[in-house]
N, CA, C and O atoms as CSV, one atom per row, in Angstrom:
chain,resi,resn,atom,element,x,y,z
A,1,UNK,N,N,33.350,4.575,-6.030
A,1,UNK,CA,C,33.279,5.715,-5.156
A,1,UNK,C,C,32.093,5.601,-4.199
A,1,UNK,O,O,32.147,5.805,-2.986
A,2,UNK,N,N,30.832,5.191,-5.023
A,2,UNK,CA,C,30.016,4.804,-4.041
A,2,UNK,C,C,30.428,3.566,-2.442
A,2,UNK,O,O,30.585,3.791,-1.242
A,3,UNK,N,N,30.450,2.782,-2.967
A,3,UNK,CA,C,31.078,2.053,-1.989
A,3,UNK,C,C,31.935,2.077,-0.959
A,3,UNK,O,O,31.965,1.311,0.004
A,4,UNK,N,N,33.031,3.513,-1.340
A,4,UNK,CA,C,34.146,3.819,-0.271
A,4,UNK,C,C,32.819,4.547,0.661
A,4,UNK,O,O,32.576,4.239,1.827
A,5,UNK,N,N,31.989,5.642,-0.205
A,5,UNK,CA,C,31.403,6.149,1.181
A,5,UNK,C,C,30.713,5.805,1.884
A,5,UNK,O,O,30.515,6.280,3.002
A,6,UNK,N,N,29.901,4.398,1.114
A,6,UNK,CA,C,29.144,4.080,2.004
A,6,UNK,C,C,30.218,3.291,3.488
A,6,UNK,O,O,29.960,3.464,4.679
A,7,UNK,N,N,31.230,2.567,3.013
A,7,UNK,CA,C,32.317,2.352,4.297
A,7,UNK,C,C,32.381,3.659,4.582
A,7,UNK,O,O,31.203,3.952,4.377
A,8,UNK,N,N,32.818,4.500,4.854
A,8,UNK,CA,C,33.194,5.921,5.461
A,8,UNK,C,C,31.806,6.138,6.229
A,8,UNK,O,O,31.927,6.680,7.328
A,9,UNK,N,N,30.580,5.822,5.852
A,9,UNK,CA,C,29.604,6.869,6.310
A,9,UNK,C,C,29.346,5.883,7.838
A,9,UNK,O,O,29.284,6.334,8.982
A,10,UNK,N,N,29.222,4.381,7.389
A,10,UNK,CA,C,29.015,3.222,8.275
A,10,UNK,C,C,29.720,3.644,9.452
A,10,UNK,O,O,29.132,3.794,10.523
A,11,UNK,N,N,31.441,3.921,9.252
A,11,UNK,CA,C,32.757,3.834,10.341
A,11,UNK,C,C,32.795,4.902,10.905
A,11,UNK,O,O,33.395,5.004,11.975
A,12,UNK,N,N,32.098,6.073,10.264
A,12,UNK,CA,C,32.150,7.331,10.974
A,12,UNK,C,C,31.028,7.376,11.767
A,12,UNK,O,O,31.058,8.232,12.651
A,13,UNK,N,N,29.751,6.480,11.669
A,13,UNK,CA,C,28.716,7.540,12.372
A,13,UNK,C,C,28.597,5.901,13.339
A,13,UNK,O,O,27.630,5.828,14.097
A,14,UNK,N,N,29.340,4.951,13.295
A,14,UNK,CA,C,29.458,3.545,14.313
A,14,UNK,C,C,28.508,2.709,14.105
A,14,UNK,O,O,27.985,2.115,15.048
A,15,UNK,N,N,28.047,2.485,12.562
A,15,UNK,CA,C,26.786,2.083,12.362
A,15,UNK,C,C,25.618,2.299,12.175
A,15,UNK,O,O,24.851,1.482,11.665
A,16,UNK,N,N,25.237,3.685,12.646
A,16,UNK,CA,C,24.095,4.093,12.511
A,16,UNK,C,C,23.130,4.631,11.159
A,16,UNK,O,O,21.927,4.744,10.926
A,17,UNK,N,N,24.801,4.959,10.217
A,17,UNK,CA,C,24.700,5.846,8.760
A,17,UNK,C,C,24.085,4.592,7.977
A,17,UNK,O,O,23.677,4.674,6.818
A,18,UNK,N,N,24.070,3.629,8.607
A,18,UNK,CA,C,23.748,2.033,7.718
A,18,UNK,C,C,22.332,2.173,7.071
A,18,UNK,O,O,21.958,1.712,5.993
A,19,UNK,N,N,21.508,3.049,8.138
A,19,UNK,CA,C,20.139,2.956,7.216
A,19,UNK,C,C,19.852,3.506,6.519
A,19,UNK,O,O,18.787,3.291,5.941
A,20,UNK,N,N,20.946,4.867,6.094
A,20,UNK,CA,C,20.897,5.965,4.877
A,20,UNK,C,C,21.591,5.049,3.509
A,20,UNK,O,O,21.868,5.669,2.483
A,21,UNK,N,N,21.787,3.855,3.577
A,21,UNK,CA,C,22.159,3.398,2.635
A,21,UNK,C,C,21.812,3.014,1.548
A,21,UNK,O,O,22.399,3.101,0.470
A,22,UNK,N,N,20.185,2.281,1.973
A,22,UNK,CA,C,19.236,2.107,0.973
A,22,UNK,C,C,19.072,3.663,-0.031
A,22,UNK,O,O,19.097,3.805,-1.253
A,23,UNK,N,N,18.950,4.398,0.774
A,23,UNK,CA,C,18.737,6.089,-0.158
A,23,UNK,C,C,19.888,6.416,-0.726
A,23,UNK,O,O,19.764,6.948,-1.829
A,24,UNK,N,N,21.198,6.241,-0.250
A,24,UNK,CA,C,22.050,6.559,-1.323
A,24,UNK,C,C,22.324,5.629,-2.572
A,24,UNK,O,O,22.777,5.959,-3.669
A,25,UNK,N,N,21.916,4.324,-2.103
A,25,UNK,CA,C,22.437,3.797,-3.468
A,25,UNK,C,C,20.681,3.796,-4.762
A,25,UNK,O,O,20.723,3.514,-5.959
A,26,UNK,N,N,19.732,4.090,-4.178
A,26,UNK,CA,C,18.612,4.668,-4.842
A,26,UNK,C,C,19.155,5.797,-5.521
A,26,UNK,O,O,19.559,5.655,-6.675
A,27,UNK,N,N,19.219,6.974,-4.909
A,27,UNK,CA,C,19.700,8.302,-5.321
A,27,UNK,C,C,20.961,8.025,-6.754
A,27,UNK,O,O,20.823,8.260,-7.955
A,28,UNK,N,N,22.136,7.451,-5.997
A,28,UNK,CA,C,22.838,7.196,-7.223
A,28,UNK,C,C,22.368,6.686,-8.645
A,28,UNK,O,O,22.821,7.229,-9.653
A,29,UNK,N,N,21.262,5.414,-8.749
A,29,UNK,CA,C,20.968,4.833,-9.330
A,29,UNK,C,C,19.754,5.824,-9.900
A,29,UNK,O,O,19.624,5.329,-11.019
A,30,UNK,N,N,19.049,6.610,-9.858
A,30,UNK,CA,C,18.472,7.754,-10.596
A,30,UNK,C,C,19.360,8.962,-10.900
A,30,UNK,O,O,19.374,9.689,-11.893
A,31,UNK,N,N,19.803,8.977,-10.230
A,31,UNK,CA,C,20.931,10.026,-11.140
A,31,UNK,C,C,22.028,10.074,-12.225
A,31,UNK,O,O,22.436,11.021,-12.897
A,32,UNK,N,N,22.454,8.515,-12.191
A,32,UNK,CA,C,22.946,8.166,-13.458
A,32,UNK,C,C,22.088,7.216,-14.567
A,32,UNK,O,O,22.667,6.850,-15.590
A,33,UNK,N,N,20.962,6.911,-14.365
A,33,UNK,CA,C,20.118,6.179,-15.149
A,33,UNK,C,C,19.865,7.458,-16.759
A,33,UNK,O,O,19.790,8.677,-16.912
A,34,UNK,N,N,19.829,6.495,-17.445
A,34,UNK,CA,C,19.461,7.279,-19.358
A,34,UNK,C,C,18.702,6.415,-19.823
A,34,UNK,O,O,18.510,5.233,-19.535
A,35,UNK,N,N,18.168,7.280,-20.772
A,35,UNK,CA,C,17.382,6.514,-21.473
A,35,UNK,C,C,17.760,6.638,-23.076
A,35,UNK,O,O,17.799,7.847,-23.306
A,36,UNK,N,N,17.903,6.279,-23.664
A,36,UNK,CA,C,18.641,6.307,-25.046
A,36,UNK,C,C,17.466,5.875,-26.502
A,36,UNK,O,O,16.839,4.817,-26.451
A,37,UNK,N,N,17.330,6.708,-27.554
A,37,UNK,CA,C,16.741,5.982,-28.939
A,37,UNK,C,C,15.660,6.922,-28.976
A,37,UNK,O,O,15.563,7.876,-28.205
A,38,UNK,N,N,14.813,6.624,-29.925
A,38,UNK,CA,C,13.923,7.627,-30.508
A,38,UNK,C,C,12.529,7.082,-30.322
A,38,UNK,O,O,12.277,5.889,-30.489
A,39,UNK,N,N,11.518,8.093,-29.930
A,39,UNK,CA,C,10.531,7.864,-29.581
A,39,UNK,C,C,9.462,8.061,-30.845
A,39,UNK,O,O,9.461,9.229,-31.233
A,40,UNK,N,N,8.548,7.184,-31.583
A,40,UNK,CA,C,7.479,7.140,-32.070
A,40,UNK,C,C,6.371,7.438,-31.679
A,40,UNK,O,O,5.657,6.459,-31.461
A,41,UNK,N,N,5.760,8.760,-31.428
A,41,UNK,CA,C,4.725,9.530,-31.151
A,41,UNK,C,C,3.439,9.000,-31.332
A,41,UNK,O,O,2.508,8.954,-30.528
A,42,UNK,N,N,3.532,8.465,-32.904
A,42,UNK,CA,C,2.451,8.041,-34.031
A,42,UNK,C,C,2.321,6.566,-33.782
A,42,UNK,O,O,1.267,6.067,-34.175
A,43,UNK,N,N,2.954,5.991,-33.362
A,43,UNK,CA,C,2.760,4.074,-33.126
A,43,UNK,C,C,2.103,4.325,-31.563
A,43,UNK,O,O,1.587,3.295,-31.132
A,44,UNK,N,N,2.037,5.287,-30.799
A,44,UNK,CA,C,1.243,5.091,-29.280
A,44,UNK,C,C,-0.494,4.909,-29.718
A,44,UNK,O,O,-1.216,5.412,-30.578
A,45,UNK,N,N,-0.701,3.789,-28.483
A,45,UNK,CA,C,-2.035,3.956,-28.998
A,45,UNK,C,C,-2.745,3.143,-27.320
A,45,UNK,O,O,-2.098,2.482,-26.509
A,46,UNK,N,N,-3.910,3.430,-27.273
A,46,UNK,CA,C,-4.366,3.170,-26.236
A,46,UNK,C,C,-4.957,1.568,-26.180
A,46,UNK,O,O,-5.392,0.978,-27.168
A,47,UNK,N,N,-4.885,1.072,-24.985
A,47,UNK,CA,C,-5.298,-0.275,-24.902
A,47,UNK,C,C,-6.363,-0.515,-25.431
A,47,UNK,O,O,-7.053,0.502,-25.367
A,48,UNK,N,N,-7.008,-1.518,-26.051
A,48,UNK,CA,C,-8.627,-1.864,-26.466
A,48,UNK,C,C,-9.080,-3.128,-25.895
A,48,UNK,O,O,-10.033,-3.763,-26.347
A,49,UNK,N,N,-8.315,-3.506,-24.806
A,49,UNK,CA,C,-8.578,-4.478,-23.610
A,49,UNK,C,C,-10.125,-3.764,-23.078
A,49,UNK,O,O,-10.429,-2.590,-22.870
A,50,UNK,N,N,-10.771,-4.810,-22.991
A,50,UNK,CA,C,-12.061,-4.534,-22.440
A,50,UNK,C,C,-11.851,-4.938,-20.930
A,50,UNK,O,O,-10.975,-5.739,-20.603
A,51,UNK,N,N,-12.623,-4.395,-20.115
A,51,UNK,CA,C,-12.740,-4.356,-18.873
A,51,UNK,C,C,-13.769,-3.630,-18.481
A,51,UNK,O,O,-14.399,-2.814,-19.155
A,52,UNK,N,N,-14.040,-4.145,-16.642
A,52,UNK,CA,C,-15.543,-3.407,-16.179
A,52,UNK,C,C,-15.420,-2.028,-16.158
A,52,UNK,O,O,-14.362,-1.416,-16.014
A,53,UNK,N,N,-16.594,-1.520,-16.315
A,53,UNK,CA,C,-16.504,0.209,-16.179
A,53,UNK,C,C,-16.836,0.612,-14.399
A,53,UNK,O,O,-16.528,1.684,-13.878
A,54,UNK,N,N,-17.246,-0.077,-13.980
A,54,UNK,CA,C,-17.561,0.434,-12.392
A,54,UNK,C,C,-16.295,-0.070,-11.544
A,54,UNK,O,O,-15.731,-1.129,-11.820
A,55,UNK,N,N,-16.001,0.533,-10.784
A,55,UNK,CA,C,-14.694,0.247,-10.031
A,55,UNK,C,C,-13.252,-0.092,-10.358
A,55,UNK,O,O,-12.315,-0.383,-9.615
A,56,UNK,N,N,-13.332,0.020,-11.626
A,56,UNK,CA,C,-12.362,-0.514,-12.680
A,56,UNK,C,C,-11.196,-1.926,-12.032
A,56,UNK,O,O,-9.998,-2.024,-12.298
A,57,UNK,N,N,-11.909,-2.744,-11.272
A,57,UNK,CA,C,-11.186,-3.460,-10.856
A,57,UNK,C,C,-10.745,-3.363,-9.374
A,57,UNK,O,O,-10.303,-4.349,-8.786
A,58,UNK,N,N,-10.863,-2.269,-8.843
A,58,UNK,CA,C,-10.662,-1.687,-7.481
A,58,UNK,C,C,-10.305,-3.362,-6.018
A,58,UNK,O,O,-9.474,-3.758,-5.202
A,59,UNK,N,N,-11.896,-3.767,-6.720
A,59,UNK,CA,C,-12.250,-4.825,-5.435
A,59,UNK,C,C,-11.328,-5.897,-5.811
A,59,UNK,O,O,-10.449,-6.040,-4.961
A,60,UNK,N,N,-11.248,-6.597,-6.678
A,60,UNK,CA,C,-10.019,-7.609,-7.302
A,60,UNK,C,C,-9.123,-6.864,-6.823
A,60,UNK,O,O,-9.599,-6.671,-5.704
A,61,UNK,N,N,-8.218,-6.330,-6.847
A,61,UNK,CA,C,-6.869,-5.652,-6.767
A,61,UNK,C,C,-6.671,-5.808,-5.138
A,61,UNK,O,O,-5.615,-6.298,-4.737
A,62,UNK,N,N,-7.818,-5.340,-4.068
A,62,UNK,CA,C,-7.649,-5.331,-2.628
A,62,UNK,C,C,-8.054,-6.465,-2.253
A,62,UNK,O,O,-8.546,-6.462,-1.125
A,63,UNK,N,N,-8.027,-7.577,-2.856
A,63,UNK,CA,C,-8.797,-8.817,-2.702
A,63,UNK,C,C,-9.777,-8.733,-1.312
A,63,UNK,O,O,-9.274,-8.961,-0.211
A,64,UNK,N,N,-11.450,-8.332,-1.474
A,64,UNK,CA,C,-11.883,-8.076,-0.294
A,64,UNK,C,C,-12.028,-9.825,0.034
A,64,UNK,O,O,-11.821,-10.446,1.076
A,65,UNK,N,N,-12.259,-10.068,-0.676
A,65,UNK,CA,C,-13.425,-11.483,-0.472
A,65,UNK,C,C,-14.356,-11.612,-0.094
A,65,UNK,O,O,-14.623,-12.722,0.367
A,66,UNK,N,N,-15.328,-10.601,-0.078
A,66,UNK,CA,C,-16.445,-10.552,0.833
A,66,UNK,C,C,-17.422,-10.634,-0.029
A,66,UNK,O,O,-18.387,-10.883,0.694
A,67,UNK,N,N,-17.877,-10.577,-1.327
A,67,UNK,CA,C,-18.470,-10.918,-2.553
A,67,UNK,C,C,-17.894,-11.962,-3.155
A,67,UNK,O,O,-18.320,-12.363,-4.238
């Protein structure tokens, strides 16, 4: 069904509906997405990965290179 409209939306608007396409097939794809099984509350636990405390990485991540 998806697919007929996206032909329908393409032929009706002469091409132009082409760039609403990316968003409808997004939209579809969150609206039928599930998630299924049981969640363990008690097994969550926080990382104990050490890492810097100042910038938490900030400058690595935007690679300045300037240091």
């Amino acid at each position: 069904m998806l697919f007929l409209g996206d032909i329908a939306l393409v032929i009706c608007t002469f091409g132009v509906g082409a760039i609403f396409l990316q968003y409808r097939h997004w939209k579809f794809f969150i609206t039928h997405m599930g998630a299924t099984g049981d969640l363990y509350t008690d097994e969550l636990t926080q990382s104990q990965t050490r890492t810097a405390r100042h910038g938490e990485g900030l400058l690595d991540a935007l690679d300045v290179g300037a240091f």
